[in-house]
C-alpha positions as CSV (number, residue, x, y, z in Angstrom):
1,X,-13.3,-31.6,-68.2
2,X,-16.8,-32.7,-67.8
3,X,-17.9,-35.1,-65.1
4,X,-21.4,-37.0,-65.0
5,X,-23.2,-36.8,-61.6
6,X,-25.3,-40.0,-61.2
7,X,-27.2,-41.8,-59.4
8,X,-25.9,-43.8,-56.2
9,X,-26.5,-47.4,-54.8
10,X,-30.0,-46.6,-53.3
11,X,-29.8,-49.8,-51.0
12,X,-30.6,-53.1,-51.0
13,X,-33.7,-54.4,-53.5
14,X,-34.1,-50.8,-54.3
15,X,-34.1,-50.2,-57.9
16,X,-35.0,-46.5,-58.1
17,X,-36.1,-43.4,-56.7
18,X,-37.5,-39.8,-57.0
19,X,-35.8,-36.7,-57.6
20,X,-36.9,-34.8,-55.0
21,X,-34.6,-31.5,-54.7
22,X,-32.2,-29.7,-56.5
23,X,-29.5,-27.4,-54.0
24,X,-28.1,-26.0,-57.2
25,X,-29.2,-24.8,-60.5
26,X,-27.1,-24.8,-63.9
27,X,-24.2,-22.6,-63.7
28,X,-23.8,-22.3,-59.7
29,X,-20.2,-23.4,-58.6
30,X,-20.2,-26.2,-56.3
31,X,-17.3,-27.7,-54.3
32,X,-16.3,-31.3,-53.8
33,X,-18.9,-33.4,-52.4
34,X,-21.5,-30.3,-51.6
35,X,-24.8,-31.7,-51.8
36,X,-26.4,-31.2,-55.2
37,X,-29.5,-32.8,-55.3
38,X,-31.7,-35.3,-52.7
39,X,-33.4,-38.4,-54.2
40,X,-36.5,-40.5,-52.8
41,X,-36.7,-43.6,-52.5
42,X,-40.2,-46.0,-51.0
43,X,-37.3,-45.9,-47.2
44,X,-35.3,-43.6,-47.4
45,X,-33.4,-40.0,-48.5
46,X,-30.7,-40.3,-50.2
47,X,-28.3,-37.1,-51.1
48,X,-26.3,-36.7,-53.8
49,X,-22.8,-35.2,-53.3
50,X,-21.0,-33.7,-55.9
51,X,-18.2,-35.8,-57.2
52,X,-15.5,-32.6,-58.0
53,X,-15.0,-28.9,-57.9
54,X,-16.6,-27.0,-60.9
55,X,-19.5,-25.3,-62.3
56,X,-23.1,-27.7,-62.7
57,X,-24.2,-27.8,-66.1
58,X,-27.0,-29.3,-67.4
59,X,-29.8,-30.9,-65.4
60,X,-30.7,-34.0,-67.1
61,X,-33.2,-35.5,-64.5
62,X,-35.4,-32.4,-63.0
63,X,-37.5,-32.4,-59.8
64,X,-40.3,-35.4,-59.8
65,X,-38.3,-37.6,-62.2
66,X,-38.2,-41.2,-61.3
67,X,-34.4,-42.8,-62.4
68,X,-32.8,-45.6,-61.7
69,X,-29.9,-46.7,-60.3
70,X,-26.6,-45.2,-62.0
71,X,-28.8,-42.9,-64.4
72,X,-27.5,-39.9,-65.5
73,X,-28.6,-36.9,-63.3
74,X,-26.6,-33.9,-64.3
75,X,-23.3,-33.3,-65.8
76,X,-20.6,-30.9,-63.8
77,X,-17.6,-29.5,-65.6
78,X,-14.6,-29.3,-63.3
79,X,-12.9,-26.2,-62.0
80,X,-9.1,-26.1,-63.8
81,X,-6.9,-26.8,-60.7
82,X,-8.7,-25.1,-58.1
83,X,-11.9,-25.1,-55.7
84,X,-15.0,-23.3,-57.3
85,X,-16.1,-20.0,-55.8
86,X,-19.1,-21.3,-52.8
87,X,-22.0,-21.2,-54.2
88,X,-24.8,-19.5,-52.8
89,X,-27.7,-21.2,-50.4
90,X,-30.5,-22.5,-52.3
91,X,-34.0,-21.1,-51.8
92,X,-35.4,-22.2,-48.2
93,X,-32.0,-25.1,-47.8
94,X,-29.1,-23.2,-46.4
95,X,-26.3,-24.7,-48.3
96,X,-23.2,-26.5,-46.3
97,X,-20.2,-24.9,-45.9
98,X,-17.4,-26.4,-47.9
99,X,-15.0,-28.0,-45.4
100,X,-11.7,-27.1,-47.6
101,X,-12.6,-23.9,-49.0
102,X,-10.8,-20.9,-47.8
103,X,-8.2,-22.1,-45.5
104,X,-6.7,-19.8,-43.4
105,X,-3.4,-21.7,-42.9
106,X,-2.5,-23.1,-40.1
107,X,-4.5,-22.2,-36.8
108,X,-8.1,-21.2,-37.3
109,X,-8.1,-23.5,-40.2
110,X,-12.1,-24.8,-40.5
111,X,-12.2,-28.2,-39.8
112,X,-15.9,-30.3,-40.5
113,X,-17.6,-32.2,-38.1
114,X,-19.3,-34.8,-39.5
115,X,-21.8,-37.1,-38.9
116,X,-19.7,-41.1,-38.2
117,X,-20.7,-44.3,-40.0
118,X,-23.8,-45.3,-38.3
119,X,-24.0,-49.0,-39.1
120,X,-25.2,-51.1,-42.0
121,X,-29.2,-50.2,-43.4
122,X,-28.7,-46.7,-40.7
123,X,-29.3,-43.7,-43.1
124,X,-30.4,-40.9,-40.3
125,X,-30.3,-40.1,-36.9
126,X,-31.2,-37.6,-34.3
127,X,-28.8,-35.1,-32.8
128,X,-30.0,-35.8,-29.2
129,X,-27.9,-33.6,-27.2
130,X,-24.8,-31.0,-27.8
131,X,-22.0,-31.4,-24.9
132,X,-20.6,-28.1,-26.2
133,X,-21.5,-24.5,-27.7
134,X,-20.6,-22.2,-29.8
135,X,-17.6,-20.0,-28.8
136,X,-16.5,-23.4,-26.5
137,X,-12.7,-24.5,-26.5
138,X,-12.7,-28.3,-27.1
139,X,-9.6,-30.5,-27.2
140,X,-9.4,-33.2,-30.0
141,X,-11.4,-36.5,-29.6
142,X,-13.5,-34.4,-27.0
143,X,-17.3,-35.7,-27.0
144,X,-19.2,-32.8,-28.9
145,X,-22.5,-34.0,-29.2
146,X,-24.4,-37.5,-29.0
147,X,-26.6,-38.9,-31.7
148,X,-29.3,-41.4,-32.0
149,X,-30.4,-43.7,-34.1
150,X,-33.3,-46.2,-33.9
151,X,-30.7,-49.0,-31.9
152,X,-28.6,-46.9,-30.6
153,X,-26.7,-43.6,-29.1
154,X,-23.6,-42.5,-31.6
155,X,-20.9,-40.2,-29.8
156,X,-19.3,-37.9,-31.9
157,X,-15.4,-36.6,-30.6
158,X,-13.8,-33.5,-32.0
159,X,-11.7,-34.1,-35.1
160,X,-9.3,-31.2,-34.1
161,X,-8.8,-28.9,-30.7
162,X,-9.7,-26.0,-31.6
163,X,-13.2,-23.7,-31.0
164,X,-16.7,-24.9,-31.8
165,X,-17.4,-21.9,-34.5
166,X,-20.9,-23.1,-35.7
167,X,-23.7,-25.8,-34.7
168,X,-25.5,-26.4,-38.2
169,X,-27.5,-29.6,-36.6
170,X,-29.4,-28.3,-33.8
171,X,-30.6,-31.0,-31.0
172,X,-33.9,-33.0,-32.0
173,X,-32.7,-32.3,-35.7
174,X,-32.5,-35.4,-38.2
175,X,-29.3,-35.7,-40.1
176,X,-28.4,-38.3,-42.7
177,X,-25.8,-40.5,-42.7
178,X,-22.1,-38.1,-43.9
179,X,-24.0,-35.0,-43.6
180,X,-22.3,-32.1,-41.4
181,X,-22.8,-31.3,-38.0
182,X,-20.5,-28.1,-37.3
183,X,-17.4,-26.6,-37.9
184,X,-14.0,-26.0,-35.7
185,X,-11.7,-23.1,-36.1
186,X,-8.9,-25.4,-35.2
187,X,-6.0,-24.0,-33.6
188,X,-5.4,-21.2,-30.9
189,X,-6.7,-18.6,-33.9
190,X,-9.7,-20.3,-33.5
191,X,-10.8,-18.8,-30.9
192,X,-11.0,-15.1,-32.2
193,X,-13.4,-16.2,-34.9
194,X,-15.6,-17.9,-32.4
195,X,-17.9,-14.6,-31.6
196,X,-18.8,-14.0,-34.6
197,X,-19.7,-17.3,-36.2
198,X,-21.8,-17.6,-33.2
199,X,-25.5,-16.0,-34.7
200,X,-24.5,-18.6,-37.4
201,X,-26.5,-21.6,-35.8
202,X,-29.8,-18.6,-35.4
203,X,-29.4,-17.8,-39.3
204,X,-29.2,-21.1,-40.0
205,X,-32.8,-22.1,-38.4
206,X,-33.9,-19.2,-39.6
207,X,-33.7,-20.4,-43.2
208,X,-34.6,-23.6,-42.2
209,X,-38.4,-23.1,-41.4
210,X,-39.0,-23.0,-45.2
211,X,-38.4,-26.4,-46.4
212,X,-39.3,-27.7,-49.5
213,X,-41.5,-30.4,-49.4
214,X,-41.2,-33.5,-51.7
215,X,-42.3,-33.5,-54.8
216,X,-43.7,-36.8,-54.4
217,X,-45.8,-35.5,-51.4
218,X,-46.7,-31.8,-53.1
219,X,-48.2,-34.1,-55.7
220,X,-50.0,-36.5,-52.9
221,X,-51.6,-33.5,-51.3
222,X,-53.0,-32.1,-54.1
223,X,-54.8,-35.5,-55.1
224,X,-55.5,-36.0,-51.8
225,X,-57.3,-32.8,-51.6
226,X,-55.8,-31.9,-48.0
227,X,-53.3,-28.8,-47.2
228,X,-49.6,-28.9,-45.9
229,X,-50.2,-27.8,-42.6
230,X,-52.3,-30.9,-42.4
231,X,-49.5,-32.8,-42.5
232,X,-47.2,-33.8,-40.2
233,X,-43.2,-34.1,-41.5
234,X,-41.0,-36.5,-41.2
235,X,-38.0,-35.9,-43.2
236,X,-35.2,-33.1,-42.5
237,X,-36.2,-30.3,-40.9
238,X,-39.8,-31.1,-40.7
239,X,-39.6,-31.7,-44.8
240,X,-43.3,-33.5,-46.0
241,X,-42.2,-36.9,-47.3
242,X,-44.6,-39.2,-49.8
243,X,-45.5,-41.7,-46.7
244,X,-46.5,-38.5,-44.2
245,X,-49.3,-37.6,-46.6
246,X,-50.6,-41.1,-46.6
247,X,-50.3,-41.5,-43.3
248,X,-52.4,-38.0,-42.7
249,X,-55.0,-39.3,-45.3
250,X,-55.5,-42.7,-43.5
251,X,-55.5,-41.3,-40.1
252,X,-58.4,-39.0,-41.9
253,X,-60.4,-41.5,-42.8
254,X,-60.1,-43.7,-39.3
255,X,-61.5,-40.9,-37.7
256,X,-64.9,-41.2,-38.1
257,X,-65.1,-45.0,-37.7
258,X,-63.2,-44.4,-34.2
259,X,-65.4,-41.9,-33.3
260,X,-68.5,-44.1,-31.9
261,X,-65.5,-46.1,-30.1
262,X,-64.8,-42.9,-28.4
263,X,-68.2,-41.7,-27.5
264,X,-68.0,-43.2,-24.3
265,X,-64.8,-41.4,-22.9
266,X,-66.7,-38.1,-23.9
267,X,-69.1,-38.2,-20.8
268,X,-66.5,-37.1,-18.2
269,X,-65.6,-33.9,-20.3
270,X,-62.8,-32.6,-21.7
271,X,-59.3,-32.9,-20.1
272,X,-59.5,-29.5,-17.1
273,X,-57.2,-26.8,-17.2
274,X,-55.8,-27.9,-13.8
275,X,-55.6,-31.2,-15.0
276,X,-53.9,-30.4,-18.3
277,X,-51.0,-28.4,-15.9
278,X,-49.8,-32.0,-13.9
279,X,-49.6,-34.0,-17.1
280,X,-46.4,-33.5,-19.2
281,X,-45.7,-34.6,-23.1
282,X,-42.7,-35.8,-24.4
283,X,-41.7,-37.1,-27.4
284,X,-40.9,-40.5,-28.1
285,X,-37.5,-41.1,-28.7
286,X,-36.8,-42.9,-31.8
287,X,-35.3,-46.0,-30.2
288,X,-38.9,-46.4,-28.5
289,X,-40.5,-45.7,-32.3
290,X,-38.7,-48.4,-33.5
291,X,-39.4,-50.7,-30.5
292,X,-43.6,-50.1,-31.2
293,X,-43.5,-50.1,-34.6
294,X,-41.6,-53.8,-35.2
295,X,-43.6,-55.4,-32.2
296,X,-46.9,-54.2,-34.1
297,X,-45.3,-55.1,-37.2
298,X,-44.3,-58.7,-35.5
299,X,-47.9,-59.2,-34.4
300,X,-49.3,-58.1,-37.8
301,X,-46.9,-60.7,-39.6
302,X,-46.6,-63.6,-37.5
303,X,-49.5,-66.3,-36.9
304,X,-48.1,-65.7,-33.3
305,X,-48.9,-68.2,-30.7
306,X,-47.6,-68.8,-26.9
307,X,-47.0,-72.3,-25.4
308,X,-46.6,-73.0,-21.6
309,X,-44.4,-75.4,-19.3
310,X,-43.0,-75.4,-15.8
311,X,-39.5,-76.3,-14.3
312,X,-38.4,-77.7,-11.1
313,X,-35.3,-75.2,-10.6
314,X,-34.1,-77.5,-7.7
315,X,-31.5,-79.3,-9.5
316,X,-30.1,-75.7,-11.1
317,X,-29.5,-73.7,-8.3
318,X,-28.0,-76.9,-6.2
319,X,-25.4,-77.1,-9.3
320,X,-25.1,-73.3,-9.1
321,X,-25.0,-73.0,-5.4
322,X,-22.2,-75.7,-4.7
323,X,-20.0,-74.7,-7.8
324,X,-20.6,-70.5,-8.0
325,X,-17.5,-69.7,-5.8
326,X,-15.2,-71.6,-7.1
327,X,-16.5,-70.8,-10.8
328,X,-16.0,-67.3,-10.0
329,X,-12.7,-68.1,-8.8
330,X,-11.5,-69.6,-12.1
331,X,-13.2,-67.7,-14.5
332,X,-13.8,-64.3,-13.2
333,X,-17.4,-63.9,-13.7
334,X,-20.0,-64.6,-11.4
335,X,-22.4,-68.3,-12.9
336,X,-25.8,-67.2,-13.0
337,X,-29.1,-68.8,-14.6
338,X,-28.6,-67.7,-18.3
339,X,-25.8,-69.8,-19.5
340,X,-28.0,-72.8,-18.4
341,X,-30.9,-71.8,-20.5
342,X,-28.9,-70.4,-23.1
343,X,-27.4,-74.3,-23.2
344,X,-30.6,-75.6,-23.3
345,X,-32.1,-74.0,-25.5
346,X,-29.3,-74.8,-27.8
347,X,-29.7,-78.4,-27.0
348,X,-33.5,-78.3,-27.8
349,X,-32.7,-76.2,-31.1
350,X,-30.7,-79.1,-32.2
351,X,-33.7,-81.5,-32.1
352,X,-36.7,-78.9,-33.7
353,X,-34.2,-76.7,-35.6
354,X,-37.8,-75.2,-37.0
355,X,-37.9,-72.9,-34.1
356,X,-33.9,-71.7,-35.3
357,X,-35.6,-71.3,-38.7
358,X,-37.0,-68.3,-40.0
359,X,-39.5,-67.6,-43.3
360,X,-37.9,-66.0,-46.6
361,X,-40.7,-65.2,-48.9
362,X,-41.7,-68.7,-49.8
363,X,-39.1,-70.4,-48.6
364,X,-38.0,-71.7,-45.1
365,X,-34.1,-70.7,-43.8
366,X,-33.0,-73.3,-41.6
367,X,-29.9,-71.9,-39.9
368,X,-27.2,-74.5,-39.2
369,X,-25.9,-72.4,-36.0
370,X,-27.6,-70.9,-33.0
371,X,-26.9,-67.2,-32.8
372,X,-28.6,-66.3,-28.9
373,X,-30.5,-62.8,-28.6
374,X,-30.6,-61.7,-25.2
375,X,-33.0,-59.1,-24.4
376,X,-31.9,-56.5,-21.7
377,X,-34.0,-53.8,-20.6
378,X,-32.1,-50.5,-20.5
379,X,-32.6,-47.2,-19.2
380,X,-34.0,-46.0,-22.9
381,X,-35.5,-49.1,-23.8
382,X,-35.6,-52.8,-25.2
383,X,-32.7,-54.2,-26.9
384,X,-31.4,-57.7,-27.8
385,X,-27.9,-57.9,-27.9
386,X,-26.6,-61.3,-29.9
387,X,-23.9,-63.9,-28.6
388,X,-23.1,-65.5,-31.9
389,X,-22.7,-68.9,-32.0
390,X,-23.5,-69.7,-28.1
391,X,-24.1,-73.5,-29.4
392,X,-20.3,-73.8,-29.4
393,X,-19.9,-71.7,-26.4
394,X,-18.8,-72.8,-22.6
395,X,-21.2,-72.0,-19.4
396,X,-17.9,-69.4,-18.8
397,X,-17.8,-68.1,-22.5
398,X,-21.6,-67.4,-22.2
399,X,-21.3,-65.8,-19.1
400,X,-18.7,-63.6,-19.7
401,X,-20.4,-62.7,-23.2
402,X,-24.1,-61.7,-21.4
403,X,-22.2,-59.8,-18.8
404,X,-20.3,-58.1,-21.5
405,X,-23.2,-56.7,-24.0
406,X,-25.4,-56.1,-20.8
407,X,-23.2,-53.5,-19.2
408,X,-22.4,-52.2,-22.6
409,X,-26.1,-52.4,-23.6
410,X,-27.0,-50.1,-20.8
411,X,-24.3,-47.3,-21.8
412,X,-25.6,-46.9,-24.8
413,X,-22.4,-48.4,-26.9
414,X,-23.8,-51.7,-28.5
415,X,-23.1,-51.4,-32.6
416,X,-25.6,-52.4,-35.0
417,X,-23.2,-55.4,-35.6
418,X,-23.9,-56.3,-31.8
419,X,-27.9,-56.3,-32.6
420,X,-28.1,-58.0,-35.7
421,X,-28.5,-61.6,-37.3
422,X,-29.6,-63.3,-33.9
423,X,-31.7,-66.9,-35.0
424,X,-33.5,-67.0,-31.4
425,X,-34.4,-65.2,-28.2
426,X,-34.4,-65.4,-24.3
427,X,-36.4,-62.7,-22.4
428,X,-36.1,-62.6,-18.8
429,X,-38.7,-61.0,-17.6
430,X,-38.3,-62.9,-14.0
431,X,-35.6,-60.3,-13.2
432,X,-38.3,-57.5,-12.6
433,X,-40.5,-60.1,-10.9
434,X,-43.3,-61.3,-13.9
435,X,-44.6,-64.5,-12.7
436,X,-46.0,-65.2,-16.5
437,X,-45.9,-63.2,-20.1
438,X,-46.4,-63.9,-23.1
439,X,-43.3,-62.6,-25.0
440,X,-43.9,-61.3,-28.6
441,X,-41.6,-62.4,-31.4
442,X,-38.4,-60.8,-32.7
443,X,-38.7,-60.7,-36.1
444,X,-37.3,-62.4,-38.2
445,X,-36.7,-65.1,-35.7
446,X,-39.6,-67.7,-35.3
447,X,-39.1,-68.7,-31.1
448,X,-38.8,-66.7,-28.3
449,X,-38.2,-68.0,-24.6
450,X,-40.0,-66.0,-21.9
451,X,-38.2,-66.7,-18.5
452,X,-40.3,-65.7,-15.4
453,X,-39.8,-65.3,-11.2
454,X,-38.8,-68.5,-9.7
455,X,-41.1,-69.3,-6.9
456,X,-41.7,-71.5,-4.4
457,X,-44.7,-73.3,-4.7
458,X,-46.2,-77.2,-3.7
459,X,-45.7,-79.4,-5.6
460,X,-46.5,-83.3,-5.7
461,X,-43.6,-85.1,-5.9
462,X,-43.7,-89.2,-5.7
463,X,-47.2,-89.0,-3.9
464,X,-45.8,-86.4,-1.4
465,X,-46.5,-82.6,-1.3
466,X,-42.9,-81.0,-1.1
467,X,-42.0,-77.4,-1.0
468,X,-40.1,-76.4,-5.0
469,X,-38.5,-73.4,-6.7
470,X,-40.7,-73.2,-9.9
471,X,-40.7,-71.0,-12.8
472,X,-43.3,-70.7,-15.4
473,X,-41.6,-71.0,-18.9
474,X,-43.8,-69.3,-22.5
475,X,-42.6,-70.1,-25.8
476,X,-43.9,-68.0,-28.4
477,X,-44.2,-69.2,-31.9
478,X,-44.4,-68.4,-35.2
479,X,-47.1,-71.2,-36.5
480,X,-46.6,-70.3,-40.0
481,X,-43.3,-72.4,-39.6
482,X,-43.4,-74.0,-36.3
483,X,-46.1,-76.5,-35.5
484,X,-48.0,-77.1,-32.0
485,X,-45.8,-80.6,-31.5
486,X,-42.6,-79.0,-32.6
487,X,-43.1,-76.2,-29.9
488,X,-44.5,-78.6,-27.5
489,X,-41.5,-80.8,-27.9
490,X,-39.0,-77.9,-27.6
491,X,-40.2,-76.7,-24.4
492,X,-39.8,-80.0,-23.0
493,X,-36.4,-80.5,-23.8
494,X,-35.7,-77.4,-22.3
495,X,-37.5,-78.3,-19.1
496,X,-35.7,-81.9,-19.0
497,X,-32.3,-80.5,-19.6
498,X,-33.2,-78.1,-16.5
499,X,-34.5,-80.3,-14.3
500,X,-31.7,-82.6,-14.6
501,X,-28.1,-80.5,-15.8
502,X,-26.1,-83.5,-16.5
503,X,-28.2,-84.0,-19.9
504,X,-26.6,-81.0,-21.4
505,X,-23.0,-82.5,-20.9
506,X,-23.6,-86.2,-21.9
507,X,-25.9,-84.6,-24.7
508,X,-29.1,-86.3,-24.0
């Protein structure tokens, strides 16, 4: 029986892609969902598992094609009843063991470990650490290794007890989304074939330091004019993607126009060799990656512009001071300052619903709900954990929901779910002491609340100077969408319904 191999759903707006690499050749036996060939699209890689057991036949789109979605890309012709033979490793790409091939029966039976579902739009993360190693006893659902992707961290348990056989996915390795992170002799058997699938993870790297670049890129290079170790990789295994050599040839030509810039710094001298010794390198983590590249991105998009007010906190932290204990009481969680904001600014969204809005090509989305980011700073970085519909939410509700996604925020366990779709943000930056920022947009959101330190300062107050908690309040803007009065006038509101807190229950 012959079965077409084609091509997958490539993602959203993505109509095609490259072939970049074929594992197998015609005639090599392949098992049930071994990866056959990788495709590339203008994002991301995408592999291309086979869909049955048999022997590949022809090759009807070859290395460097472009194809569209659903084209035909090979044709396979199934095995009669039983798993194909393993096929061996293609040239430089060690080829993944197949997980039901060979059972032993029963104990020692080779059980996957796979990479989980990593969130909508995730295609690839980074194996960050391994709790276990090879030859290791683990029990099932034990933590094996952690993962991370550009939100966030991705534990991955044991499917079986068993031994840890083979790591195939060493730590700082990038793995796509389904791909396989290392095998389990499951069972008590397991653990006499733990030595010697221990040099597996050795062999493995081994191989791996041949990589085939993309064809896309081989191409790029040669126009280019520049050689592969010129390059730096960014796919799997240090693979030469299309948007690495045009990244190398840009940063060539920046060079010399930033070299007169850096003339200057060249009169102290190079960095000393005692110097060189007390400074220490690490590599960005790809959570902080992200973080730079969509505040650039934000600044490059946006007509971005900051807006300024104060508030009189009096009022707030009398309500909060007289009511705290018995709120705590009722509703087990302590009332801080966020929920009031977090009202307020869904009152003022109610009246400039332009700052809720966000830009969709040409057209402006005004969203009919108010879906609250909260930035929280975590041990690894910013992220902005979304209360969905906090216009509908109690003080307690909102409370409850901030402490919630904070503490979870900081372990590391927030979904993508948790971090997407949010229509506007707070940033309190007052919790580390910042007197006054200017917060930079989350895109695609068009309003950002910077909170600050509350302070006392004089003020004059009815033609006397009195003694007030103050806190400086920045709205950032986008102006494309969101004009000087509109974010003038939102600011205010939110300053009103501070100032005085009975506003925000008679709705004024």
């Amino acid at each position: 029986m012959t079965t077409e191999v084609r091509v997958p759903t490539l993602g959203e707006s993505v109509t095609e892609a490259t072939v970049a690499t074929w594992f197998k050749k015609p005639g090599d036996s392949v098992n049930a969902d071994e990866m056959l060939c990788e495709l590339e699209t203008d994002k991301v890689t995408v592999e291309v598992p086979s869909p049955a057991a048999g022997t590949l036949g022809e090759i009807v789109a070859a290395e460097g094609d472009t194809v569209g979605v659903d084209a035909l890309l090979a044709t396979l012709t199934e095995a009669n009843g039983a798993a194909a033979a393993p096929a061996a490793p293609s040239a430089g790409k060690p080829a993944a063991p197949a997980p039901a091939a060979a059972p032993s029966g029963g104990d020692g039976t080779p059980v996957p470990v796979m990479v989980p579902a990593l969130g909508e739009s995730v295609s690839e993360a980074t194996v960050s650490s391994w709790f276990k190693k090879v030859g290791d006893t683990v029990a099932q659902d034990e933590m094996l290794c952690e993962l991370e992707t550009d939100k966030v961290s991705v534990e991955v348990p044991a499917p079986a007890a068993g031994v840890l056989t083979e790591i195939m996915a060493a730590e700082g390795a990038t793995v796509q989304a389904s791909s396989q992170l290392g095998v389990i002799a499951s069972g008590a058997a397991g653990a006499a074939a733990a030595p010697a699938a221990a040099p597996a993870p050795a062999a493995a790297a081994t191989g791996s330091k041949d990589v085939a670049n993309a064809p896309s890129a081989e191409k790029a290079m040669a126009e280019a004019g520049i050689s592969a170790d010129q390059v730096t990789g960014s796919g799997r295994d240090g693979r030469i993607m299309k948007e690495d050599v045009a990244a190398a040839v840009a940063a060539a030509k920046a060079a010399p126009a930033a070299a007169p810039a850096q003339a200057p710094a060249q009169v102290r001298g190079p960095v000393t060799a005692d110097d060189a010794a007390r400074e220490e390198r690490v590599k960005m983590t790809r959570l902080r990656q992200t973080i730079a590249k969509r505040l650039k991105d934000s600044q490059n998009t946006a007509a971005m512009l900051t807006t300024y007010n104060e508030v009189d906190m009096t009022e707030v932290m009398a309500l909060r001071n007289e009511y705290k204990d018995l709120f705590l009481k009722k509703h087990g969680v302590k009332l801080g300052f966020m929920s009031f904001f977090t009202k307020a600014c869904c009152h003022a969204l109610k009246e400039v619903p332009e700052v809720n809005a966000e830009i969709d090509g040409t057209d402006i989305v005004y969203k009919n709900y108010v879906h609250m980011g909260i930035a929280a700073g975590t041990p690894t970085g910013l992220v902005v954990p979304v209360i969905r519909d906090a216009d509908a939410m109690s003080f307690a509700s909102i409370e409850k929901a901030i402490a919630e996604k904070g503490a979870r925020a900081r372990d590391g366990k927030l979904s993508m779910a948790e971090m997407q779709g949010g229509t506007f943000t707070i940033s309190n930056g007052g919790v580390y002491g910042s007197l006054m920022s200017s917060p930079i947009l989350n895109p695609p959101q068009s309003g950002i609340l910077g909170m600050h330190k509350i302070q006392d300062r004089p003020m004059a107050i009815n033609g006397k100077v009195e003694i007030r908690p103050m806190m400086y309040l920045a709205l950032s803007y986008d102006h494309r969408i969101v004009d000087g009065k509109g974010a003038v006038t939102f600011l205010v509101r939110v300053k009103e319904a501070l100032e005085d807190p009975r506003r925000l229950l008679m709705d004024l």
